[in-house]
PDB file of N, CA, C and O in Angstrom:
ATOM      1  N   UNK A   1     179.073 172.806  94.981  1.00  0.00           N
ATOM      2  CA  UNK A   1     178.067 171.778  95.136  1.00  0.00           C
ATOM      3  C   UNK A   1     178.177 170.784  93.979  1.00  0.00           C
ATOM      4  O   UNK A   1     178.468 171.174  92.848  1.00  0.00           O
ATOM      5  N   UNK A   2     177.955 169.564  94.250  1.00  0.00           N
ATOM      6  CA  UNK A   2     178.090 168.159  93.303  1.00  0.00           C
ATOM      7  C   UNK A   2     176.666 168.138  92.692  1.00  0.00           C
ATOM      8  O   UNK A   2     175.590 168.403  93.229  1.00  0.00           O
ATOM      9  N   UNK A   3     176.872 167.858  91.772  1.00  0.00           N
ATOM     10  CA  UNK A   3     175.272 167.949  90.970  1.00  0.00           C
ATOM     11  C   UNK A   3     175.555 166.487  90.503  1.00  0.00           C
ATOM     12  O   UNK A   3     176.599 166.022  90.046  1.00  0.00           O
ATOM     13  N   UNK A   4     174.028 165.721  90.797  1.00  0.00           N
ATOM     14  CA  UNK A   4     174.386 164.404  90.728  1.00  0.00           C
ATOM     15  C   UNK A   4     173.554 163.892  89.622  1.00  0.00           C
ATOM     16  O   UNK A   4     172.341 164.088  89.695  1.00  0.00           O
ATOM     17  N   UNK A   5     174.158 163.111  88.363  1.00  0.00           N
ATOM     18  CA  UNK A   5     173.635 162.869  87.469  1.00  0.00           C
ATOM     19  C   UNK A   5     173.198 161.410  87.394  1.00  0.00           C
ATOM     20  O   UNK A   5     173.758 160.351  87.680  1.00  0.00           O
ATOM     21  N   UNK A   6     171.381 161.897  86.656  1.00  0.00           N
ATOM     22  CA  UNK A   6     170.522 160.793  86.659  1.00  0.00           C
ATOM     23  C   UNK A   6     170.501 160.394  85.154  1.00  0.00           C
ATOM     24  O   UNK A   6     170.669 161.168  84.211  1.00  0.00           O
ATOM     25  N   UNK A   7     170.263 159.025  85.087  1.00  0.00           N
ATOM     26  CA  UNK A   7     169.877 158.322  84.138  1.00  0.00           C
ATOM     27  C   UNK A   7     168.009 158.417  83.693  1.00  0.00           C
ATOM     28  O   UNK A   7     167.300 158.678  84.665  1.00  0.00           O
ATOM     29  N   UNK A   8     167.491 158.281  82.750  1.00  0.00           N
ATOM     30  CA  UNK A   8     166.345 158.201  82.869  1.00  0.00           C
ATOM     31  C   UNK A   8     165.999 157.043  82.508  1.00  0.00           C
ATOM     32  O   UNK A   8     167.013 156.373  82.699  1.00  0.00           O
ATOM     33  N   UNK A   9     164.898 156.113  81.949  1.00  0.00           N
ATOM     34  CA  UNK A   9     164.361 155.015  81.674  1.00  0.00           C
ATOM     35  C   UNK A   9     164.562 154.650  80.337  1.00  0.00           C
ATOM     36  O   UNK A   9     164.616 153.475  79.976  1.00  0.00           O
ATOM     37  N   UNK A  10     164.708 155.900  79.364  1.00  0.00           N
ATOM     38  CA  UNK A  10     164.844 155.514  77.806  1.00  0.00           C
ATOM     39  C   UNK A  10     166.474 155.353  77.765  1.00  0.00           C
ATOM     40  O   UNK A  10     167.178 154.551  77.153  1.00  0.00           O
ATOM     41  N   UNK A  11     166.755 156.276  78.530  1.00  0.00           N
ATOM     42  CA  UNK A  11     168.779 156.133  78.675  1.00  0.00           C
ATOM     43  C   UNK A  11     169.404 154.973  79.082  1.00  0.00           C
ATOM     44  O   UNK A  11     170.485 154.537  78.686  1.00  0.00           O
ATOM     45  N   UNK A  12     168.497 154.405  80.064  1.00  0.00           N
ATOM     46  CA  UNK A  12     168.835 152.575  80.606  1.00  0.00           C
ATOM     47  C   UNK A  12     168.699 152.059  79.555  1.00  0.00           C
ATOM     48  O   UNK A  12     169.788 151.675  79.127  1.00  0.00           O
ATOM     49  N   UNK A  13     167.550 151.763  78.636  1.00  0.00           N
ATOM     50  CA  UNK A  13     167.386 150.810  77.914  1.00  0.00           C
ATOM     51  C   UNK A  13     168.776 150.599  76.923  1.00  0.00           C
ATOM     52  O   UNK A  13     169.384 149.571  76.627  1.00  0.00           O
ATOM     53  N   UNK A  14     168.998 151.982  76.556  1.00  0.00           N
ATOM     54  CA  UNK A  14     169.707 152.425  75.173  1.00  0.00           C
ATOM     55  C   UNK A  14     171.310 151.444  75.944  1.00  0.00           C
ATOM     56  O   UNK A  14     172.034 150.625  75.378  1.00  0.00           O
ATOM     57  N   UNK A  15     171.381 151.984  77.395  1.00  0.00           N
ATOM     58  CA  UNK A  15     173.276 151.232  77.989  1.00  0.00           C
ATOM     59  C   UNK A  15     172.663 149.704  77.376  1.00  0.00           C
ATOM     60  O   UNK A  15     173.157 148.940  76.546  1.00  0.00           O
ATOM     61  N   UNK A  16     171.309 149.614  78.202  1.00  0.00           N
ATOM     62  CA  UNK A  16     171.275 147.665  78.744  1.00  0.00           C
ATOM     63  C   UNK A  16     171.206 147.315  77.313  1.00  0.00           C
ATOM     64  O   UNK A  16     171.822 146.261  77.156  1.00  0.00           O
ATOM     65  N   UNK A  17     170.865 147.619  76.541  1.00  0.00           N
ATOM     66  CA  UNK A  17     170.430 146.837  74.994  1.00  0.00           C
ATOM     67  C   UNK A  17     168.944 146.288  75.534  1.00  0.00           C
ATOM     68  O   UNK A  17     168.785 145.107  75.840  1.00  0.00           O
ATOM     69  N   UNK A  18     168.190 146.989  75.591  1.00  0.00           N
ATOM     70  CA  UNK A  18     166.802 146.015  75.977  1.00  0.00           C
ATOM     71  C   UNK A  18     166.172 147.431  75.307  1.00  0.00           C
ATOM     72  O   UNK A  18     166.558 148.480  74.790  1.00  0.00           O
ATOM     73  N   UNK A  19     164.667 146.574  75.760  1.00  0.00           N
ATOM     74  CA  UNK A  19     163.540 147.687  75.150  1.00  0.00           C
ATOM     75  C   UNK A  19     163.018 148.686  76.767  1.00  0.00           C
ATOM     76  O   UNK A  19     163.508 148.577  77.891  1.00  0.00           O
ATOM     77  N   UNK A  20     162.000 149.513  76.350  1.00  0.00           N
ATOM     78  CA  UNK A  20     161.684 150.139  77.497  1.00  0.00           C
ATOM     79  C   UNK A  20     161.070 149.319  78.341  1.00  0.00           C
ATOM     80  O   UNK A  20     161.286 149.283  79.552  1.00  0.00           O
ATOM     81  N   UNK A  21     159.857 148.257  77.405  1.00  0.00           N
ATOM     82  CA  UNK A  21     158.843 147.420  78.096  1.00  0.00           C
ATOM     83  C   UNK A  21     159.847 146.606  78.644  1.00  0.00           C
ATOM     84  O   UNK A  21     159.574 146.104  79.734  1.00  0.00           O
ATOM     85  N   UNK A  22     160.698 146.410  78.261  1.00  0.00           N
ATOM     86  CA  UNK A  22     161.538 145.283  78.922  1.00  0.00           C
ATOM     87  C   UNK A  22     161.867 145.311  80.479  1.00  0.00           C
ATOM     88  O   UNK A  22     161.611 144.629  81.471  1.00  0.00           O
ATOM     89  N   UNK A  23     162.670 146.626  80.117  1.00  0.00           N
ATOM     90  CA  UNK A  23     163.090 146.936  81.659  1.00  0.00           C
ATOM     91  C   UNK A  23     161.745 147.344  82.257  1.00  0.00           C
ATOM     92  O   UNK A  23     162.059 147.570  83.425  1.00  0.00           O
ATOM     93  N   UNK A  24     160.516 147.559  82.159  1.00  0.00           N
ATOM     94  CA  UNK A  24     159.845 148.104  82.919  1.00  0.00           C
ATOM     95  C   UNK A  24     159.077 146.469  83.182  1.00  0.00           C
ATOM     96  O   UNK A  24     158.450 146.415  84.240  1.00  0.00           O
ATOM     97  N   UNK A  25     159.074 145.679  82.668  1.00  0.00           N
ATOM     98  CA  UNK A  25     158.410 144.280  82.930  1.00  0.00           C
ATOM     99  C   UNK A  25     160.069 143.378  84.070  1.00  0.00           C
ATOM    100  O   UNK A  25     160.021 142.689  85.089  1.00  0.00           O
ATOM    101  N   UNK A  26     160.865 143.691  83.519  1.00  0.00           N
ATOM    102  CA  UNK A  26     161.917 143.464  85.066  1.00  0.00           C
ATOM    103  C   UNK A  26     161.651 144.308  86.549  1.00  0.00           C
ATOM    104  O   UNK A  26     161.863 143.867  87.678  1.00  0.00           O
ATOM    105  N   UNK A  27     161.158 145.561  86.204  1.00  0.00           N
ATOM    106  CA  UNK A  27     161.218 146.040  87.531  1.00  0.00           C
ATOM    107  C   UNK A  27     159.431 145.690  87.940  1.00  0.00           C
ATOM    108  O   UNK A  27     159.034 146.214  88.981  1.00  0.00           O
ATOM    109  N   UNK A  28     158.863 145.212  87.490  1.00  0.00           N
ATOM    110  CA  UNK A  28     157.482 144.917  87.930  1.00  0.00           C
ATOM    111  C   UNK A  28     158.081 143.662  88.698  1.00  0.00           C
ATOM    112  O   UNK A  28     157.817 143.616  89.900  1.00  0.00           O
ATOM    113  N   UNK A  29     158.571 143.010  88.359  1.00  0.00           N
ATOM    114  CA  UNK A  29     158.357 141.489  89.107  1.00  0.00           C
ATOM    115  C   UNK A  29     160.130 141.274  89.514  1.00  0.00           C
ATOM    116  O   UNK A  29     160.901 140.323  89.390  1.00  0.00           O
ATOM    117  N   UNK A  30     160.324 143.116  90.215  1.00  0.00           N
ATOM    118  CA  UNK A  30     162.007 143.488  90.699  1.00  0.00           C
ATOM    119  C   UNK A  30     163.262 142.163  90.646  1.00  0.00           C
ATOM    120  O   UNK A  30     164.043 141.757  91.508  1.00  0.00           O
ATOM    121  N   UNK A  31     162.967 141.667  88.933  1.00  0.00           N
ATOM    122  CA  UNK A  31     164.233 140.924  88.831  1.00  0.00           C
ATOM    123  C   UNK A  31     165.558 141.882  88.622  1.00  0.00           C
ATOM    124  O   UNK A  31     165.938 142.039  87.461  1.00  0.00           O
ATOM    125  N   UNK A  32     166.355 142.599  89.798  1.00  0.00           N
ATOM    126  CA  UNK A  32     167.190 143.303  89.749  1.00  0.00           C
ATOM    127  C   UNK A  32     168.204 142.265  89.465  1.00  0.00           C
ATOM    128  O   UNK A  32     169.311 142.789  89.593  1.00  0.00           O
ATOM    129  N   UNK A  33     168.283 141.317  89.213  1.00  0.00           N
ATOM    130  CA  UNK A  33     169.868 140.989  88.399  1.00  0.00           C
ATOM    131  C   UNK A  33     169.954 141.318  86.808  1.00  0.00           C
ATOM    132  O   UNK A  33     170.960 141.321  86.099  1.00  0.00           O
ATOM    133  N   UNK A  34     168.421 141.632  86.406  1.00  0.00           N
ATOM    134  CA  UNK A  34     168.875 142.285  84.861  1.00  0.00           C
ATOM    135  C   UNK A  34     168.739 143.062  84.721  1.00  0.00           C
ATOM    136  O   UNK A  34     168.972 143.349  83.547  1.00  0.00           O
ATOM    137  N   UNK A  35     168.198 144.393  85.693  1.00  0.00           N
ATOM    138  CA  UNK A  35     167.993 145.890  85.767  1.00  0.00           C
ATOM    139  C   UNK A  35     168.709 146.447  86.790  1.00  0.00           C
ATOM    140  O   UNK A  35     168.516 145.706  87.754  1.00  0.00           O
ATOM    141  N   UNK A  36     169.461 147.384  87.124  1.00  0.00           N
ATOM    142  CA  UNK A  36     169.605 148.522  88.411  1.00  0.00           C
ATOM    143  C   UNK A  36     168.625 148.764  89.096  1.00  0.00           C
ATOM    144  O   UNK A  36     167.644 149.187  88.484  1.00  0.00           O
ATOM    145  N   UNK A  37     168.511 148.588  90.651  1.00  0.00           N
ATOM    146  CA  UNK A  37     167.336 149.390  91.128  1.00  0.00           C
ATOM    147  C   UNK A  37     167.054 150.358  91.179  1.00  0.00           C
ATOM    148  O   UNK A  37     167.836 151.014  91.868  1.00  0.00           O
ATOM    149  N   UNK A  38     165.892 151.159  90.598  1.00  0.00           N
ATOM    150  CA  UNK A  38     165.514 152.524  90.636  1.00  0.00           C
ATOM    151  C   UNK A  38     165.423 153.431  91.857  1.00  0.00           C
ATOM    152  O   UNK A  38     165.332 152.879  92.954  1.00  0.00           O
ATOM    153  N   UNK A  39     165.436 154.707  91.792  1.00  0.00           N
ATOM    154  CA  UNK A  39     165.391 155.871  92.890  1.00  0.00           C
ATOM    155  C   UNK A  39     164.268 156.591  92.347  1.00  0.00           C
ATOM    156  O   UNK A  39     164.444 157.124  91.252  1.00  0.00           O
ATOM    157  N   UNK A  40     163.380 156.682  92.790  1.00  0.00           N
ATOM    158  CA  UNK A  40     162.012 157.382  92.184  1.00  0.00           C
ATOM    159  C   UNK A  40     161.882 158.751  92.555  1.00  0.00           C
ATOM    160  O   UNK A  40     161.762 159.013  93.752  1.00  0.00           O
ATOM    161  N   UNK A  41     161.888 159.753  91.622  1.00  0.00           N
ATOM    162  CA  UNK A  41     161.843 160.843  91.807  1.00  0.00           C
ATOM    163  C   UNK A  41     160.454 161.658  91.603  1.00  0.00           C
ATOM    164  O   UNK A  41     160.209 162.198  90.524  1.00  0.00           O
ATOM    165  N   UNK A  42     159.850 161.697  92.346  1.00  0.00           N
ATOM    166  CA  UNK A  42     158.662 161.907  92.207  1.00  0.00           C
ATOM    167  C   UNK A  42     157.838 161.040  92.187  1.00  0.00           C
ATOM    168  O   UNK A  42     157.532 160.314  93.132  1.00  0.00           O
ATOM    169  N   UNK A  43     157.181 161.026  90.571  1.00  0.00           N
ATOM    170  CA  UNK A  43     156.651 159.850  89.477  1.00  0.00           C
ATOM    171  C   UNK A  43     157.367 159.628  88.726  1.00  0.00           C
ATOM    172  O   UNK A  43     156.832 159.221  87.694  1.00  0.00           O
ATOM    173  N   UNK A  44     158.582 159.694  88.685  1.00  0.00           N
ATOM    174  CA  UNK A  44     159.192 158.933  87.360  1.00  0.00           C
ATOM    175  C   UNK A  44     160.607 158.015  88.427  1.00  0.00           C
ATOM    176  O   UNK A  44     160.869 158.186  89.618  1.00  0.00           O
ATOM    177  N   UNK A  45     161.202 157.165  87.523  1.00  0.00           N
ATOM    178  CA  UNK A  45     162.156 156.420  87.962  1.00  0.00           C
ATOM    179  C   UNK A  45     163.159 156.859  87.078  1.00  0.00           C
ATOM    180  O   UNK A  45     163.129 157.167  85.887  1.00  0.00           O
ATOM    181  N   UNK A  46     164.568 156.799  88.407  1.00  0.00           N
ATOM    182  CA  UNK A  46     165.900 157.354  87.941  1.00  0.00           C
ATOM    183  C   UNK A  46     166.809 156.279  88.503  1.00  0.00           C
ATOM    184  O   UNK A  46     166.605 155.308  89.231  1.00  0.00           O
ATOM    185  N   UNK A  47     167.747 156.722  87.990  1.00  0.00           N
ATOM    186  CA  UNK A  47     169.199 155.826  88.122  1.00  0.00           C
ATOM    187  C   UNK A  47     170.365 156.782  88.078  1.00  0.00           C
ATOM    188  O   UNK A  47     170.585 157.510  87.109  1.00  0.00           O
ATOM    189  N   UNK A  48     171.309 156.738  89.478  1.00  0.00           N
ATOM    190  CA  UNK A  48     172.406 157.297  89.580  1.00  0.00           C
ATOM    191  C   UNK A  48     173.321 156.855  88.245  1.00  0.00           C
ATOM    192  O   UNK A  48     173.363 155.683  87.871  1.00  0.00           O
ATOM    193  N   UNK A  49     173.889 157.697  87.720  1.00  0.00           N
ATOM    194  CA  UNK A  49     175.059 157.259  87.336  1.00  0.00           C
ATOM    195  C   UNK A  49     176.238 156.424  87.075  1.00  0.00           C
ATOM    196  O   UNK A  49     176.657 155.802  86.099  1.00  0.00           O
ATOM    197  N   UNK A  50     176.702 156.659  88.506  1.00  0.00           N
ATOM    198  CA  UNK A  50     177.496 156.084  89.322  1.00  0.00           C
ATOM    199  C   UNK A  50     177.057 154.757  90.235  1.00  0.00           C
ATOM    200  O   UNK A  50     177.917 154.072  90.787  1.00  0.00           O
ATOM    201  N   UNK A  51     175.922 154.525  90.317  1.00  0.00           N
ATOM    202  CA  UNK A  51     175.355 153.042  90.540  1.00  0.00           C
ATOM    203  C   UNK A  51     174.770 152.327  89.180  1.00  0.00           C
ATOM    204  O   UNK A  51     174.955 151.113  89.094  1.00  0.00           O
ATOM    205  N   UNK A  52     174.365 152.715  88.557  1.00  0.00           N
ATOM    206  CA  UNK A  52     174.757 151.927  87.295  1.00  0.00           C
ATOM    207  C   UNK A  52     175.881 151.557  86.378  1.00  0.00           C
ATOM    208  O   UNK A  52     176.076 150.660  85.557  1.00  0.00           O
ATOM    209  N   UNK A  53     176.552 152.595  86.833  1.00  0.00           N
ATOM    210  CA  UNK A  53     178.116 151.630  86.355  1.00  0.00           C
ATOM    211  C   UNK A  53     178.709 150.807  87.305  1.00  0.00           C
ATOM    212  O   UNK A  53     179.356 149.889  86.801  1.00  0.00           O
ATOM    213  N   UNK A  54     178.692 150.850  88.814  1.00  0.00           N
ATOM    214  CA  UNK A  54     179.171 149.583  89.866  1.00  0.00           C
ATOM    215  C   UNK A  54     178.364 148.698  89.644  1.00  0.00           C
ATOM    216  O   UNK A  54     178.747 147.566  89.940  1.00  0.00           O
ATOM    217  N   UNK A  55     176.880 148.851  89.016  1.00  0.00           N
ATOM    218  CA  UNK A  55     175.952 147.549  88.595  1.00  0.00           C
ATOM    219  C   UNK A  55     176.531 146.642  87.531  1.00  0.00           C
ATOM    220  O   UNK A  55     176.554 145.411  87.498  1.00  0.00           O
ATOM    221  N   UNK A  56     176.998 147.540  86.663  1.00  0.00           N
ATOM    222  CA  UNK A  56     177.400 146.488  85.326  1.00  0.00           C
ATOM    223  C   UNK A  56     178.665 146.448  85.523  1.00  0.00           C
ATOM    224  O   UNK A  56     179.178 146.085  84.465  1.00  0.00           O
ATOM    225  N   UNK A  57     179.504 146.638  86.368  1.00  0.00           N
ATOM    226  CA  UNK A  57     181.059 146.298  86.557  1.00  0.00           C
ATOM    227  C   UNK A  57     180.557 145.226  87.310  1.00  0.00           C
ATOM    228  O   UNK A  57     180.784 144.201  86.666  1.00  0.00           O
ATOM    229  N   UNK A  58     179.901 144.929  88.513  1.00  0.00           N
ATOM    230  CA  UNK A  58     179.585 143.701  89.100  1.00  0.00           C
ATOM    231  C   UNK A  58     179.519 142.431  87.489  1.00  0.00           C
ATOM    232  O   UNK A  58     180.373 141.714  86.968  1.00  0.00           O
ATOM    233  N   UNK A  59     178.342 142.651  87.249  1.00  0.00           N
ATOM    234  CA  UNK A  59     177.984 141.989  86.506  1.00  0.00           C
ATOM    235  C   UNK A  59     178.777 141.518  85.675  1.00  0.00           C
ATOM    236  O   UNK A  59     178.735 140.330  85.357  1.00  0.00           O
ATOM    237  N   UNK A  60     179.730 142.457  85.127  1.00  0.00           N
ATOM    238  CA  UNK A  60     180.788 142.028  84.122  1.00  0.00           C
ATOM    239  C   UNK A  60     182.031 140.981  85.114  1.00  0.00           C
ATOM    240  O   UNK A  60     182.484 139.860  84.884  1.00  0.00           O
ATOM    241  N   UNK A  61     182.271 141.939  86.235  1.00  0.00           N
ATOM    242  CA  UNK A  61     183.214 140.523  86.794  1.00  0.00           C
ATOM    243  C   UNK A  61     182.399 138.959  87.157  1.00  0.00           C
ATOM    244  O   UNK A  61     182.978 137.879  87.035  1.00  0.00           O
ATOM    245  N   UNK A  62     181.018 139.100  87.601  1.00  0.00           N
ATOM    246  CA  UNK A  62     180.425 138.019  87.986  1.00  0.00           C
ATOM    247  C   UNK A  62     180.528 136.952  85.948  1.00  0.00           C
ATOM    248  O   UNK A  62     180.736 135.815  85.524  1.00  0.00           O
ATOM    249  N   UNK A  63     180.282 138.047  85.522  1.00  0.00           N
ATOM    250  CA  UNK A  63     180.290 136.917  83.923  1.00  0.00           C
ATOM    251  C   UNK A  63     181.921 136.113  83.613  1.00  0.00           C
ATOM    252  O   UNK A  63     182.149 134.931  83.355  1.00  0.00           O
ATOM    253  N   UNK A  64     182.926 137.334  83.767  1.00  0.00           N
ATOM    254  CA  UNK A  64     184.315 136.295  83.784  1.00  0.00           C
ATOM    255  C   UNK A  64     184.751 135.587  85.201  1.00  0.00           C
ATOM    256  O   UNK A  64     185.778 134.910  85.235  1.00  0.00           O
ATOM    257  N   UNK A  65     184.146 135.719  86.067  1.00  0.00           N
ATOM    258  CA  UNK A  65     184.177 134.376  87.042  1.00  0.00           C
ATOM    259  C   UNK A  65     183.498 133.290  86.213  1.00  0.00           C
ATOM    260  O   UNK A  65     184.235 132.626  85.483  1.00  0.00           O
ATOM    261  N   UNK A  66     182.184 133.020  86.227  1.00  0.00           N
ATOM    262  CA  UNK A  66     181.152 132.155  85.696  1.00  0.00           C
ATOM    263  C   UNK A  66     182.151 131.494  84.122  1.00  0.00           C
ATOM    264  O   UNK A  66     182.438 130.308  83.959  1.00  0.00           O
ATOM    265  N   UNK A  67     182.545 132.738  83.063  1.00  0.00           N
ATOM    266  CA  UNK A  67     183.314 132.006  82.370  1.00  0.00           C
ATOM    267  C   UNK A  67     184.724 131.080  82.714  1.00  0.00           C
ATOM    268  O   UNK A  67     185.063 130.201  81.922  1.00  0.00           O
ATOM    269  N   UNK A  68     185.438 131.326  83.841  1.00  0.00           N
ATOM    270  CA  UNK A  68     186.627 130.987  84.402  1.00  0.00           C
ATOM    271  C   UNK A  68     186.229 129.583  85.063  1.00  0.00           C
ATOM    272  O   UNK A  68     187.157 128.849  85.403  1.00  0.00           O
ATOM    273  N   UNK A  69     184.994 129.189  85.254  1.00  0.00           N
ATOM    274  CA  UNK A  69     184.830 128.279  86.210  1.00  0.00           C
ATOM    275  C   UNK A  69     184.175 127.269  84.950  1.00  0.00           C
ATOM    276  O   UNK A  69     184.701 126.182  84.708  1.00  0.00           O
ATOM    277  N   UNK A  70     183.101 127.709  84.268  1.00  0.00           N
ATOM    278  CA  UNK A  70     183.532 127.158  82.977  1.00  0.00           C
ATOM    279  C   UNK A  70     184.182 126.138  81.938  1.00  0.00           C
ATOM    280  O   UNK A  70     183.835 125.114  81.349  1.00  0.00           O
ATOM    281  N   UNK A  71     185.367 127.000  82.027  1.00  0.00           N
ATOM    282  CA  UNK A  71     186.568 126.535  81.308  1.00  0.00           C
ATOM    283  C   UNK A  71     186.906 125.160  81.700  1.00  0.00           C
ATOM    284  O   UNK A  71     187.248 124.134  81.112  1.00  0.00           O
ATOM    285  N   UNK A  72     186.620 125.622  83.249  1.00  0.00           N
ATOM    286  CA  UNK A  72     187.706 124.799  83.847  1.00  0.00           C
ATOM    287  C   UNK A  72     186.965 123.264  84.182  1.00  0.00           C
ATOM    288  O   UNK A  72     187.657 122.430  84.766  1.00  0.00           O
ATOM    289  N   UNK A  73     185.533 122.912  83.796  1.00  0.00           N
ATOM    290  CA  UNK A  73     184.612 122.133  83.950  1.00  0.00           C
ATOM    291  C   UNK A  73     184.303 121.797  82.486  1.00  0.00           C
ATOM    292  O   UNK A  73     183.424 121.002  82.153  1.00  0.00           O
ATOM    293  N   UNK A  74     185.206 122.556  81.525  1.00  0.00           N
ATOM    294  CA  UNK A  74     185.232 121.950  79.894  1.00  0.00           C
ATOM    295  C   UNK A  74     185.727 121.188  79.403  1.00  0.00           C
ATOM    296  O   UNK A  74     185.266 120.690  78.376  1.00  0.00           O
ATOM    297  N   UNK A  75     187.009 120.751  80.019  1.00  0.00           N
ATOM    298  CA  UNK A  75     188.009 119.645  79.979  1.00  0.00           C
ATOM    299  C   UNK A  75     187.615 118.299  80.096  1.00  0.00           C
ATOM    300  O   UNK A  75     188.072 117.353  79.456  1.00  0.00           O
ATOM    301  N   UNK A  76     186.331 118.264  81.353  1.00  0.00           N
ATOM    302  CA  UNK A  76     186.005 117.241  81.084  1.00  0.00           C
ATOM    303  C   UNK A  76     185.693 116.318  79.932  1.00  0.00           C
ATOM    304  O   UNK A  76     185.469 117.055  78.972  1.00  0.00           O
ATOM    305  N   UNK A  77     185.564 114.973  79.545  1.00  0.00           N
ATOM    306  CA  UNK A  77     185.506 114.140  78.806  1.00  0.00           C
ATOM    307  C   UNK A  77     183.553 114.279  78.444  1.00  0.00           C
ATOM    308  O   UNK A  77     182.834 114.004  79.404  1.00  0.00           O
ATOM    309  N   UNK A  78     183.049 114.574  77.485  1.00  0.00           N
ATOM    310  CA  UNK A  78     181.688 114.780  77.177  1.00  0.00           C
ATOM    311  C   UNK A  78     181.128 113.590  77.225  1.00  0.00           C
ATOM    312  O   UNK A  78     181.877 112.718  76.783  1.00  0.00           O
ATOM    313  N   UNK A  79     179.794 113.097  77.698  1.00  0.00           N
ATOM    314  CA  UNK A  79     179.023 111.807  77.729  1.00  0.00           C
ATOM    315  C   UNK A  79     178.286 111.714  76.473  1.00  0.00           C
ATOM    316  O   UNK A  79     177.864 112.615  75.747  1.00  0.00           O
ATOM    317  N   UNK A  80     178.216 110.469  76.361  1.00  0.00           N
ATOM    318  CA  UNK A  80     176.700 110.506  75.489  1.00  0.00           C
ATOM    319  C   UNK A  80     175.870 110.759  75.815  1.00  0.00           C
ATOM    320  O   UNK A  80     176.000 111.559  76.741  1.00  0.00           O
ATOM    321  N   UNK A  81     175.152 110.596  75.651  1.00  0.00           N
ATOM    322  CA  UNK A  81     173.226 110.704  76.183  1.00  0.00           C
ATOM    323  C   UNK A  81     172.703 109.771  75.440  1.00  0.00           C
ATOM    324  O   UNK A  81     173.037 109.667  74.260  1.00  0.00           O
ATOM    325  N   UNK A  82     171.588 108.751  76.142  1.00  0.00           N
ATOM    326  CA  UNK A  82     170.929 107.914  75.102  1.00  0.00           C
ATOM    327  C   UNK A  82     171.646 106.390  75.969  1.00  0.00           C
ATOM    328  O   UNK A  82     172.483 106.307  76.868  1.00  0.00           O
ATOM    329  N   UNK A  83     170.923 105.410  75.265  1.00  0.00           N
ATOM    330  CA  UNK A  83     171.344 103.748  75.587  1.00  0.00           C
ATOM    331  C   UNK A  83     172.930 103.962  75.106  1.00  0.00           C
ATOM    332  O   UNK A  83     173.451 104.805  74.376  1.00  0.00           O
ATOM    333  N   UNK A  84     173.519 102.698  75.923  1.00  0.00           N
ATOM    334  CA  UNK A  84     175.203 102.997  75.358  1.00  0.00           C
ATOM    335  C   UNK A  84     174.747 102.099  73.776  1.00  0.00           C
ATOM    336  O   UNK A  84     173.608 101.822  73.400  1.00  0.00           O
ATOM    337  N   UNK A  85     176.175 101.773  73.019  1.00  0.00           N
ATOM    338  CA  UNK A  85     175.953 100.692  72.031  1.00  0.00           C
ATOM    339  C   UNK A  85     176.306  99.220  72.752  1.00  0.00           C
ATOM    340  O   UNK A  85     176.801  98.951  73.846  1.00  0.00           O
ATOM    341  N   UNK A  86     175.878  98.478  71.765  1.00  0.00           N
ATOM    342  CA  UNK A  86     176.382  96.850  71.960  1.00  0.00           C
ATOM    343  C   UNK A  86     177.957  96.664  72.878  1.00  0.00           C
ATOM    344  O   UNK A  86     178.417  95.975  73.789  1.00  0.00           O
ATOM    345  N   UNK A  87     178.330  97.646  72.058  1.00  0.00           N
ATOM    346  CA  UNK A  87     180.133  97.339  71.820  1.00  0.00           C
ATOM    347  C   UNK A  87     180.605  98.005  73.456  1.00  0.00           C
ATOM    348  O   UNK A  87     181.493  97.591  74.201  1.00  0.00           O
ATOM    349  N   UNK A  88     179.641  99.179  73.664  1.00  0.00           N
ATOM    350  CA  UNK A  88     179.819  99.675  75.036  1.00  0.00           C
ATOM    351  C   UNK A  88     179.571  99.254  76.378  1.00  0.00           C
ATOM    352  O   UNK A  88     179.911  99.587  77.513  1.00  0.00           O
ATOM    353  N   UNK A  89     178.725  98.245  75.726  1.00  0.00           N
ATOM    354  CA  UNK A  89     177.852  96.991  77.033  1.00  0.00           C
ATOM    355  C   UNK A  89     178.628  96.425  77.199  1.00  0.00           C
ATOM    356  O   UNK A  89     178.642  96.004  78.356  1.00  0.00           O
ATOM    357  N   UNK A  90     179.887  95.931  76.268  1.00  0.00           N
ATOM    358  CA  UNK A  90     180.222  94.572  76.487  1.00  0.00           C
ATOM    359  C   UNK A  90     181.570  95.314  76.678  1.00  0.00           C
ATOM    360  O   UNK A  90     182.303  94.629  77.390  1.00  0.00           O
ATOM    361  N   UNK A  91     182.206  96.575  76.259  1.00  0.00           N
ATOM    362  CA  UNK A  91     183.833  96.577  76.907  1.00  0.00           C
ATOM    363  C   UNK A  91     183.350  97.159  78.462  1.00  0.00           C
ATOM    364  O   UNK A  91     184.253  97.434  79.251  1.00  0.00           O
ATOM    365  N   UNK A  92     181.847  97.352  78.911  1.00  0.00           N
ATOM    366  CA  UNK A  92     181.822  97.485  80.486  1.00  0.00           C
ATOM    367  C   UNK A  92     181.895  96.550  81.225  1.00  0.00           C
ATOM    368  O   UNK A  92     182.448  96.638  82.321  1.00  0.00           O
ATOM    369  N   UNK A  93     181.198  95.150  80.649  1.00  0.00           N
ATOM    370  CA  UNK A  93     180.911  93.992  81.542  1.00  0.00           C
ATOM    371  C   UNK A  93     182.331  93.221  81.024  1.00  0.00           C
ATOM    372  O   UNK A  93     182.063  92.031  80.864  1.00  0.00           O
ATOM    373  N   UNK A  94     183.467  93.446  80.772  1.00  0.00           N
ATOM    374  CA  UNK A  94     184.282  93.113  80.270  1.00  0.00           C
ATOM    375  C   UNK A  94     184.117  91.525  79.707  1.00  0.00           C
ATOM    376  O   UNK A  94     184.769  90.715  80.368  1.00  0.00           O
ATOM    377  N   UNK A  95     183.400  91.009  78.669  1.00  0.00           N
ATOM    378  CA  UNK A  95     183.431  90.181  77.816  1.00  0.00           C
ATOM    379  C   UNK A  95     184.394  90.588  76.635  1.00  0.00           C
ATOM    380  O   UNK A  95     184.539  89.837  75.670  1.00  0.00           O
TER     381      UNK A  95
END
């Protein structure tokens, strides 16, 4: 028989780097893109193992996509922000 190992709530925090209140104020208002969804055992909340690591392998490939796409939108030429100058008015209206 497979004996299937649970995570508990202080053991999440310790993987995610967060606090307890943390994760327990994500799963109140179930923002599951920064927590695993729980399996409630009883009264307490658990976490497979093995679905919390396909959680943060997602997550980790979704972060080097997001960085890859990135990159590739870095090349662009940066704007100012703000009124142009004098000098920018006038090499637009070509005087």
């Amino acid at each position: 028989m497979v004996r299937k190992r649970f995570y508990n709530i202080e053991e999440l925090s310790i993987i995610l780097g967060k606090s307890i209140a943390a994760v327990h104020g994500h799963l109140a208002r179930k923002q599951y893109d920064a927590v695993p969804p729980p399996i409630k055992l009883g009264r307490r909340l658990a976490w497979l193992v093995e679905s919390v690591d396909a959680w943060i392998d997602d997550k980790a490939a979704q972060a080097e996509a997001t960085a890859a796409t990135n990159a590739e939108h870095s090349n662009a030429p940066r704007r100012r922000r703000g009124r142009p100058t004098k000098a920018e008015q006038k090499a637009r209206s070509g005087k």
